[in-house]
MARSE-980984 format. One record per residue (C-alpha): x, y, z; residue in three letters; residue number from 1. Coordinates in Angstrom, 2 decimals. Layout:
BEGIN
{r {X Y Z} "ALA" NUM}
...
***
This chain:
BEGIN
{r {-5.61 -18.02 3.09} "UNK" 1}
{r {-9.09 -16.26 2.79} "UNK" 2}
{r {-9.00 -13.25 1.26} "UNK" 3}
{r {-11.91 -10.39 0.45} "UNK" 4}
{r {-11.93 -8.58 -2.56} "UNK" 5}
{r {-13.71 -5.29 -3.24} "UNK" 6}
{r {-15.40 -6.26 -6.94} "UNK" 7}
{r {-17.18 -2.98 -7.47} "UNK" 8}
{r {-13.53 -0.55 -6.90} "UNK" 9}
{r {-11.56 0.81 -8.95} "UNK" 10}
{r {-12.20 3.09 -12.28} "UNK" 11}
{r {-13.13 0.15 -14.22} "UNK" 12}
{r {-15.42 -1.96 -11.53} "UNK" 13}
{r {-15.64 -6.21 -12.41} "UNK" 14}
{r {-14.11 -6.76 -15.42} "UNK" 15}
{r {-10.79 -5.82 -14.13} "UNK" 16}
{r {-11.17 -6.52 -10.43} "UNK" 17}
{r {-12.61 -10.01 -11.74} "UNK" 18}
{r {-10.42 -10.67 -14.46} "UNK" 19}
{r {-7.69 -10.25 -11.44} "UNK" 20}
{r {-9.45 -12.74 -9.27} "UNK" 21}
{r {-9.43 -15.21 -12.02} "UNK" 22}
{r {-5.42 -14.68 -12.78} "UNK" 23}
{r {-4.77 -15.14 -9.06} "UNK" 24}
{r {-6.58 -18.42 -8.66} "UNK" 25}
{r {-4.71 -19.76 -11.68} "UNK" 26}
{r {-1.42 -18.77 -10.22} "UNK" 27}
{r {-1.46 -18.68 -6.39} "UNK" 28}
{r {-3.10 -22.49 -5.00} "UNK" 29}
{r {-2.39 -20.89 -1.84} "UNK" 30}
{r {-5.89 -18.95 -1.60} "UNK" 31}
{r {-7.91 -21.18 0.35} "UNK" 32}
{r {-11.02 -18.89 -0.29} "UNK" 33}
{r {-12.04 -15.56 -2.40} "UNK" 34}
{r {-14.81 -13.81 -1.55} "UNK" 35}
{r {-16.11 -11.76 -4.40} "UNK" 36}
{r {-17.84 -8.49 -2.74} "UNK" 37}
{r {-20.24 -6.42 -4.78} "UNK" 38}
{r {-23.23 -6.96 -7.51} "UNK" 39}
{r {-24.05 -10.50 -7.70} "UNK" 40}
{r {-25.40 -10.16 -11.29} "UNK" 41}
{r {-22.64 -8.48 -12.61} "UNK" 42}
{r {-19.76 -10.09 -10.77} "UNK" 43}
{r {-21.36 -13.91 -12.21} "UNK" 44}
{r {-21.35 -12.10 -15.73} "UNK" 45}
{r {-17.40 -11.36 -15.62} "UNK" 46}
{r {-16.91 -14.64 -14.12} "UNK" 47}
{r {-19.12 -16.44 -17.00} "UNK" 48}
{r {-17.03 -14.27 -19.90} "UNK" 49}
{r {-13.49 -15.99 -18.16} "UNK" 50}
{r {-14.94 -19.38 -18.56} "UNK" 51}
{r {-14.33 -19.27 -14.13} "UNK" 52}
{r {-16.23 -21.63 -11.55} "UNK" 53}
{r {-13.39 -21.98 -9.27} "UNK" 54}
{r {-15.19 -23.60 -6.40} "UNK" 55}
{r {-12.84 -21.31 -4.17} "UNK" 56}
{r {-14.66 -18.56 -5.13} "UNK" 57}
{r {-17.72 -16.98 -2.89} "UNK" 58}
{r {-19.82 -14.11 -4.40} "UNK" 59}
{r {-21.24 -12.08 -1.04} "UNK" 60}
{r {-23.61 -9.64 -2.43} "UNK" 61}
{r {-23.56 -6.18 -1.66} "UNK" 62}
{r {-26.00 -3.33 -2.78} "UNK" 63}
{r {-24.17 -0.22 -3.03} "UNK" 64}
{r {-20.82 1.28 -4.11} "UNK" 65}
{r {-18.65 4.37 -2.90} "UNK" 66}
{r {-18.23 6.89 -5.85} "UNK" 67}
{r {-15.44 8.59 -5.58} "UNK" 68}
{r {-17.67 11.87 -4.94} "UNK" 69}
{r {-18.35 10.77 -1.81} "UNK" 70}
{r {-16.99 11.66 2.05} "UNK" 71}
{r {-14.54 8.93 3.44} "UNK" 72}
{r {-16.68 8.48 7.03} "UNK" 73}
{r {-19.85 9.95 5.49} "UNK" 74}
{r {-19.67 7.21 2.66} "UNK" 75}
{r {-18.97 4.37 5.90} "UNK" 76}
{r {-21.99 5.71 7.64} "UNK" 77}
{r {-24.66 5.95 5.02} "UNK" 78}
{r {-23.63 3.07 2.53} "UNK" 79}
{r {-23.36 0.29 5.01} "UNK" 80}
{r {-24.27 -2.25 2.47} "UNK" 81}
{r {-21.32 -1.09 0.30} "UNK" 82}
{r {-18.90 -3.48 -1.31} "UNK" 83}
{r {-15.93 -2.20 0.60} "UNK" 84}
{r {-17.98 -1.82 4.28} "UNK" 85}
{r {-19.14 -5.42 3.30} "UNK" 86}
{r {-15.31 -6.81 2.41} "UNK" 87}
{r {-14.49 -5.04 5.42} "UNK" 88}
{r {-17.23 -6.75 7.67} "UNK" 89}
{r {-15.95 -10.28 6.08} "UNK" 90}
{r {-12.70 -9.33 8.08} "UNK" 91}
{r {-14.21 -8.23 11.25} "UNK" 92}
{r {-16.31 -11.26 11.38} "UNK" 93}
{r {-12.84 -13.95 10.79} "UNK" 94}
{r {-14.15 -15.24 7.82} "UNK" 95}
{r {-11.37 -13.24 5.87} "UNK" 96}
{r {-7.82 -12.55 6.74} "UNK" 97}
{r {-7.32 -9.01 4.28} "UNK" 98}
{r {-9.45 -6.86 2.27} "UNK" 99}
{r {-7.99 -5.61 -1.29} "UNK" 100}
{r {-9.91 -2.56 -2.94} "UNK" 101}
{r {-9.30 -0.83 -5.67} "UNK" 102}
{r {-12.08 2.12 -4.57} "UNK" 103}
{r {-12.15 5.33 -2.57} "UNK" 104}
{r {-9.22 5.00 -0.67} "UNK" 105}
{r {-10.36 7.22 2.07} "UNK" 106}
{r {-13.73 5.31 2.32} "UNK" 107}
{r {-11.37 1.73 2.78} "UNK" 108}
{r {-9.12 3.60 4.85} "UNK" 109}
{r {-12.11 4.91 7.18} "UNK" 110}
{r {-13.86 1.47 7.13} "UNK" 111}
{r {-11.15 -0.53 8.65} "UNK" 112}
{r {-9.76 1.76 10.83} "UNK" 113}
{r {-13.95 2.20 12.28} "UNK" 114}
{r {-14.78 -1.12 12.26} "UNK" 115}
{r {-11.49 -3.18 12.70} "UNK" 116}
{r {-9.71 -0.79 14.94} "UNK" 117}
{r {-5.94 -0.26 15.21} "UNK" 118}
{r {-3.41 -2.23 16.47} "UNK" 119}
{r {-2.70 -2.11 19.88} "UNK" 120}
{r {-0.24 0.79 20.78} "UNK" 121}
{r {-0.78 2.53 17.01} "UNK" 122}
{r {-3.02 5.43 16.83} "UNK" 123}
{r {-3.38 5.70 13.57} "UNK" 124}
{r {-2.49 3.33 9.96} "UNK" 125}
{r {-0.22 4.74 7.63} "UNK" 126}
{r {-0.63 3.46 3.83} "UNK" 127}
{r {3.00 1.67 2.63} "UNK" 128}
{r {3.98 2.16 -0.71} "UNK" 129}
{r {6.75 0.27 -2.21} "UNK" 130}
{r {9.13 2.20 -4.90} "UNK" 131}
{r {11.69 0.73 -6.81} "UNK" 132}
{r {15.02 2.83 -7.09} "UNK" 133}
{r {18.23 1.67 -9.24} "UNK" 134}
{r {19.74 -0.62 -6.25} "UNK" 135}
{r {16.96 -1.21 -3.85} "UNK" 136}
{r {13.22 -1.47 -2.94} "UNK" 137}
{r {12.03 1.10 -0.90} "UNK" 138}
{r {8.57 1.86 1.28} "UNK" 139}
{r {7.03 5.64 1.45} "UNK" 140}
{r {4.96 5.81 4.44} "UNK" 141}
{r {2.54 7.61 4.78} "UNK" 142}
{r {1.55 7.70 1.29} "UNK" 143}
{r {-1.92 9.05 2.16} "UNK" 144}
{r {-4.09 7.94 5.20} "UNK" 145}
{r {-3.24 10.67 7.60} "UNK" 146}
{r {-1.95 14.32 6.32} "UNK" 147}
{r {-2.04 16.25 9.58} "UNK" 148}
{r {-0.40 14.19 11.91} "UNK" 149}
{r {1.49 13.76 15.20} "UNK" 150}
{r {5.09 13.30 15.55} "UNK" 151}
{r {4.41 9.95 17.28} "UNK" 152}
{r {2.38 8.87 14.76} "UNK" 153}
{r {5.16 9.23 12.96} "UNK" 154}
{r {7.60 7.41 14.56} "UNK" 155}
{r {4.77 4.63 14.14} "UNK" 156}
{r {4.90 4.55 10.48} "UNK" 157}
{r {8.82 4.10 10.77} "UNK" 158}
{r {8.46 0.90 12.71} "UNK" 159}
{r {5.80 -0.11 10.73} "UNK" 160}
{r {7.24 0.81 7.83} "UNK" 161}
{r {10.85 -1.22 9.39} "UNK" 162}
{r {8.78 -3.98 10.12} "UNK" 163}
{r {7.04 -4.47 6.71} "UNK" 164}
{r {10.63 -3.65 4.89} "UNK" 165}
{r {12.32 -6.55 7.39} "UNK" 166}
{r {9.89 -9.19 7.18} "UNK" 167}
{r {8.19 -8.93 3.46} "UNK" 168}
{r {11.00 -6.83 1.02} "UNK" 169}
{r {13.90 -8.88 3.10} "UNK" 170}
{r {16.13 -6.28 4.26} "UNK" 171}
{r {17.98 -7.44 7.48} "UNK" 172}
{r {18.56 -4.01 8.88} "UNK" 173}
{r {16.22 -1.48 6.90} "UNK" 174}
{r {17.63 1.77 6.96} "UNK" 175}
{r {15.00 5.05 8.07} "UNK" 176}
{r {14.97 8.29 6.39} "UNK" 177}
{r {12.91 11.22 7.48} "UNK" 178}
{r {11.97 13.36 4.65} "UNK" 179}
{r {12.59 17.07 4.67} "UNK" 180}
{r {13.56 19.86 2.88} "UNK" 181}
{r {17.62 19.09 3.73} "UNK" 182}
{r {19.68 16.85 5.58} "UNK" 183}
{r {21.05 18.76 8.58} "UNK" 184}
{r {19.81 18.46 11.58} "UNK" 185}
{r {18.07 21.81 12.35} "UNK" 186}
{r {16.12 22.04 8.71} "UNK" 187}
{r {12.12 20.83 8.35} "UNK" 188}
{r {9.31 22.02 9.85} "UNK" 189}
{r {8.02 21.89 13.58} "UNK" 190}
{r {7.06 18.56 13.02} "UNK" 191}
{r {9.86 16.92 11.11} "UNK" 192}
{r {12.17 18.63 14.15} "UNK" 193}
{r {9.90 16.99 16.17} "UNK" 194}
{r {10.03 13.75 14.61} "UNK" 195}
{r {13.66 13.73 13.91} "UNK" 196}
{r {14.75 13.84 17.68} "UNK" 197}
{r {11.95 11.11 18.52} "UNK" 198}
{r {13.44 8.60 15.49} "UNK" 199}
{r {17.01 9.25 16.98} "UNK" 200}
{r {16.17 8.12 19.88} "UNK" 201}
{r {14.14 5.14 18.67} "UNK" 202}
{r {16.56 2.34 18.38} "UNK" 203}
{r {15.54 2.25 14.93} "UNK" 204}
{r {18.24 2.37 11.92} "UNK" 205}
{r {17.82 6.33 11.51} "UNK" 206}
{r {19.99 7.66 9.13} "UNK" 207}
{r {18.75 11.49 9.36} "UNK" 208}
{r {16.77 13.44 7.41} "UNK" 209}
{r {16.41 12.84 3.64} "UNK" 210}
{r {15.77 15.26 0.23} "UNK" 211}
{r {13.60 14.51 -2.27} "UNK" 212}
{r {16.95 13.60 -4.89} "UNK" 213}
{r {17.96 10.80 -2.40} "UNK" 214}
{r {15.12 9.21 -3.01} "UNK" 215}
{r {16.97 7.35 -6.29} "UNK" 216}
{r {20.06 8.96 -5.36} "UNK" 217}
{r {20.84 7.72 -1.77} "UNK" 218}
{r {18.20 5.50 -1.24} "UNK" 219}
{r {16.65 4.45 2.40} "UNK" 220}
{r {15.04 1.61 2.95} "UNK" 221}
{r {12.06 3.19 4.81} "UNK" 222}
{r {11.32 7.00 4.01} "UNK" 223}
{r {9.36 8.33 6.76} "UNK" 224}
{r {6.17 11.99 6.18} "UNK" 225}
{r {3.29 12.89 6.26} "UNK" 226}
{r {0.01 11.77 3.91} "UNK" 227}
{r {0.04 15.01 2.04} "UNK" 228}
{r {3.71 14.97 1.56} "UNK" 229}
{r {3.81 11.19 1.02} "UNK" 230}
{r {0.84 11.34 -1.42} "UNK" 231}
{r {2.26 13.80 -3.43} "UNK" 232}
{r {5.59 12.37 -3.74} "UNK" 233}
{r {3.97 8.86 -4.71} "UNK" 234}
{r {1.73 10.21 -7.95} "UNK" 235}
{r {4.70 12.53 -8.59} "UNK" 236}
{r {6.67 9.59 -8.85} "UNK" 237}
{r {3.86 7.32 -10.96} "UNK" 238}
{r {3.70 10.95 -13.62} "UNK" 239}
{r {7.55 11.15 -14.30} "UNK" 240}
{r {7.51 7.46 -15.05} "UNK" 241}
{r {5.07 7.61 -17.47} "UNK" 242}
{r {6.09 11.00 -18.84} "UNK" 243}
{r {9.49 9.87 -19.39} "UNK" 244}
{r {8.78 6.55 -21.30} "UNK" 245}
{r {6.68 8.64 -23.78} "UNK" 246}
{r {9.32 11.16 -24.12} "UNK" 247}
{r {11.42 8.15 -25.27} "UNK" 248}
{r {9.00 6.67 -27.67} "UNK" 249}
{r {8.70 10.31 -29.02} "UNK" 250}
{r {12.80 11.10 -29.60} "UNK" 251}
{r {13.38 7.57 -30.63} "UNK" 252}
{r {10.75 7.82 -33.40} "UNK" 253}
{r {12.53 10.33 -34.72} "UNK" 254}
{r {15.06 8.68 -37.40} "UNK" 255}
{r {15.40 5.03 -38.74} "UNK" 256}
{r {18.53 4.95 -36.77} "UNK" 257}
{r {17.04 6.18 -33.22} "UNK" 258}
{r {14.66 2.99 -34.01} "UNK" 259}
{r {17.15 0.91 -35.06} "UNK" 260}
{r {19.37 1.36 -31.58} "UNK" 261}
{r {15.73 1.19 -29.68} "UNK" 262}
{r {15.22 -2.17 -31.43} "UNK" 263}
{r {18.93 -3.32 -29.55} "UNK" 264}
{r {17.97 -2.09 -26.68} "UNK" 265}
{r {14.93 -3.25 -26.13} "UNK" 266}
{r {15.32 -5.75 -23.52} "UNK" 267}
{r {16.77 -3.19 -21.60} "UNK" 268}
{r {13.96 -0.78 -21.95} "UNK" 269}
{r {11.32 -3.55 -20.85} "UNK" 270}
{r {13.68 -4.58 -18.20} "UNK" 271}
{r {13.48 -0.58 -16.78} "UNK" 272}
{r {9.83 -0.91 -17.75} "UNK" 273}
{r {8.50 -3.41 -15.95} "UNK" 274}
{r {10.44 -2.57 -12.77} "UNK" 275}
{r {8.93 1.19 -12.65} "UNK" 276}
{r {5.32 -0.27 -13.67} "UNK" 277}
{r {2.60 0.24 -10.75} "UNK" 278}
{r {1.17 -2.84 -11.92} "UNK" 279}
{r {3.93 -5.37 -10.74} "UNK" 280}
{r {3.83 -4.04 -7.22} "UNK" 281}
{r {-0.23 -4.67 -6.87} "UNK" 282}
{r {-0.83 -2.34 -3.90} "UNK" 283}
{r {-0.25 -0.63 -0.82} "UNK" 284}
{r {-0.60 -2.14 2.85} "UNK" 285}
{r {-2.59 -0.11 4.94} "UNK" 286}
{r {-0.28 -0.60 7.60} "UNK" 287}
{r {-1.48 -0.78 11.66} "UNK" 288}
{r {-4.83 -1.33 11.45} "UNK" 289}
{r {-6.19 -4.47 12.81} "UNK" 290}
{r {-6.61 -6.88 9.96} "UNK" 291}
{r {-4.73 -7.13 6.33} "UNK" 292}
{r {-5.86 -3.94 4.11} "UNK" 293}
{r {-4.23 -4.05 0.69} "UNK" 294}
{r {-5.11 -0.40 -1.48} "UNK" 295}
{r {-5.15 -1.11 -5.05} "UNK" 296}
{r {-4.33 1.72 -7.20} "UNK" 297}
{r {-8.08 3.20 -8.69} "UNK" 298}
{r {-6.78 2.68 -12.58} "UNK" 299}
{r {-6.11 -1.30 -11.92} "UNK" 300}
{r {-5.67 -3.43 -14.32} "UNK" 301}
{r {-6.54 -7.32 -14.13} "UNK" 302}
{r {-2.23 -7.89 -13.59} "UNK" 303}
{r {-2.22 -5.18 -10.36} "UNK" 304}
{r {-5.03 -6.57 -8.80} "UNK" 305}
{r {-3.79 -10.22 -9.39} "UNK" 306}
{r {-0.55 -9.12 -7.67} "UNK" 307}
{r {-2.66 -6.67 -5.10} "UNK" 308}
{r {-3.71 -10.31 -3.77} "UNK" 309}
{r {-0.66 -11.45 -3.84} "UNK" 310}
{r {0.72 -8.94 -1.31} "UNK" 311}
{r {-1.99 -9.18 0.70} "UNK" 312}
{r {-1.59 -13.40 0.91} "UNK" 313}
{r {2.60 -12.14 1.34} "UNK" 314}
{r {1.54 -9.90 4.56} "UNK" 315}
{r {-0.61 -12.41 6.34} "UNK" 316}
{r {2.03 -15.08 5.87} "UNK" 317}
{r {4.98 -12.91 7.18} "UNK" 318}
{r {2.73 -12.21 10.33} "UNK" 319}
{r {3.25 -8.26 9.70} "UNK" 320}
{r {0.71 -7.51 12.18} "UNK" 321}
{r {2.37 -9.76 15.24} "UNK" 322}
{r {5.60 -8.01 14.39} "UNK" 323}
{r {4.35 -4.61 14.17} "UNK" 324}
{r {2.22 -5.26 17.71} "UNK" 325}
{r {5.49 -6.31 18.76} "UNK" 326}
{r {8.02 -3.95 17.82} "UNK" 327}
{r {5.48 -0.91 18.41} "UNK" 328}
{r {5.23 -2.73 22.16} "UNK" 329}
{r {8.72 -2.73 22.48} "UNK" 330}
{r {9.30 0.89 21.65} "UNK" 331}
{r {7.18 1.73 23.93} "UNK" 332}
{r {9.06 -0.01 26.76} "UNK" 333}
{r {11.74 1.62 26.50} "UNK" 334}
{r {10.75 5.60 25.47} "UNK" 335}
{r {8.13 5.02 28.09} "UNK" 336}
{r {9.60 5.86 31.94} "UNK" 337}
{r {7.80 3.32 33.66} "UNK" 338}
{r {5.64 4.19 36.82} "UNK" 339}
{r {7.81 2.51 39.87} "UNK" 340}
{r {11.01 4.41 38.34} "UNK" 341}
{r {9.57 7.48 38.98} "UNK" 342}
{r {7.59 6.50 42.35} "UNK" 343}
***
């Protein structure tokens, strides 16, 4: 597996992204090839301070890097010598099967969708990201690509989003939920209305619309909005985490005896930890775009971005894109009248 990895992204640049690149080499013998995209100089520096000369690794030196200040498209257009438009080129070309980049998500979102293209029969990606609840694994898409879209974009994200829950998470039958403000039919918007008669009459698993409390409560496999909604709900969920653990440290502080029961518990607590930590999950697919795009979260640490490559090596071995090409195909088929039945 060759794999491209944006070395200047993320809120800490090279010593994180590289001190990633250097776990994942140690851990995963399956990457053939890492290519190493950003300032030569500094990238050889991080590499140097790890002690690293993996012969797997290729530095491809790139000039410039999108600050977060800067338009998604504008940012594609004038910094074409960019770490991520260079990653991204890597792809296009078929030296490299994904991109990971911790950066400006719009500016990786608006690279691969220009230059790579989507998938045949998808309009537009949707970004994936995968949430733990107490008895499952669950994907949010969109969790930020598009927030003004189409109802059949939509209905894209849930077969994308089905496809990716099948074929990487493991569920046989993923189950769809479309999120709104209740679960009868007739609540949402125009566009979850929309939506909801389109995903009913998918042939998908659509189990209606969903509330933000099932979520954790009643968990779907696939939960199905818009970017704004989806991003929102995704850093909603990454604040309460955090907020919650401190609130804990802070009331368990409190007497010998709170710290005494913590100390019991403990296992426990880094049990719930570790399952709720951003870190463990690496990143989000940019589902539906023509190529493997894996979005790191900006505040990375060397452990996400080790595991960001790991999903991206987990999506081009599960084929995601055949299956999505495939099942998108197949939708189409048969929502589609076709033109000698109505001749």
């Amino acid at each position: 597996m060759k794999i491209a990895l944006d070395a200047m992204g993320g809120d800490f640049g090279p010593p994180n992204i590289v001190g990633g690149a250097v776990m994942a080499l140690k851990e995963y013998p399956y990457i053939a090839r890492l290519f190493l995209v950003g300032d030569t100089p500094r990238i050889e520096a991080e590499l140097k301070q790890h002690g690293c000369n993996d012969g797997r690794i290729e530095i491809v030196h790139a000039t410039q890097v999108v600050e977060m200040s800067d338009g998604a498209v504008d940012a594609v257009r004038r910094k074409k010598d960019s770490s991520v438009s260079r990653a991204v080129d890597l792809v296009k070309k078929g030296d490299a099967a994904a991109i990971v980049s911790a950066g400006h998500t719009g500016a990786a979102v608006a690279a691969t969708t220009i230059k790579l293209r989507t998938l045949p029969g998808v309009d537009r990606p949707g970004i994936a990201a995968v949430i733990p609840s107490e008895t499952n694994i669950f994907v949010l898409i969109d969790a930020g690509a598009n927030s003004d879209p189409r109802p059949d974009h939509m209905v894209q994200y849930a077969i994308m989003g089905s496809v990716y829950s099948r074929h990487v998470l493991g569920y046989e039958k993923p189950a769809v939920g479309l999120m709104s403000i209740g679960d009868e039919d007739m609540k949402g918007s125009d566009l979850t209305k929309e939506v909801f008669k389109m995903l009913k009459q998918s042939g998908l698993n659509f189990r209606g619309n969903i509330e933000g409390h099932d979520l954790f409560a009643d968990p779907v496999e696939v939960v199905v909005c818009d970017g704004f909604v989806g991003n929102v709900i995704l850093k909603t969920c990454e604040s309460i985490g955090d907020a919650i653990f401190k609130w804990l440290k802070h009331e368990l502080m409190k007497s010998k005896t709170r710290m005494a029961g913590a100390w019991l518990a403990r296992n426990a607590f880094l049990t719930i930890k570790k399952k709720v930590n951003y870190e463990e999950y690496g990143g989000m697919p940019l589902l539906g775009v023509n190529g493997i795009c894996i979005i790191a979260h900006g505040a990375s640490t060397p452990l996400a971005i080790k595991n960001a490559l790991r999903v991206a090596a987990e999506s081009i071995e599960q084929q995601v894109n055949p299956h999505i090409v495939e099942e998108v195909r197949r939708h189409h088929e048969t929502t589609t009248p076709l033109e000698s039945a109505v001749r």
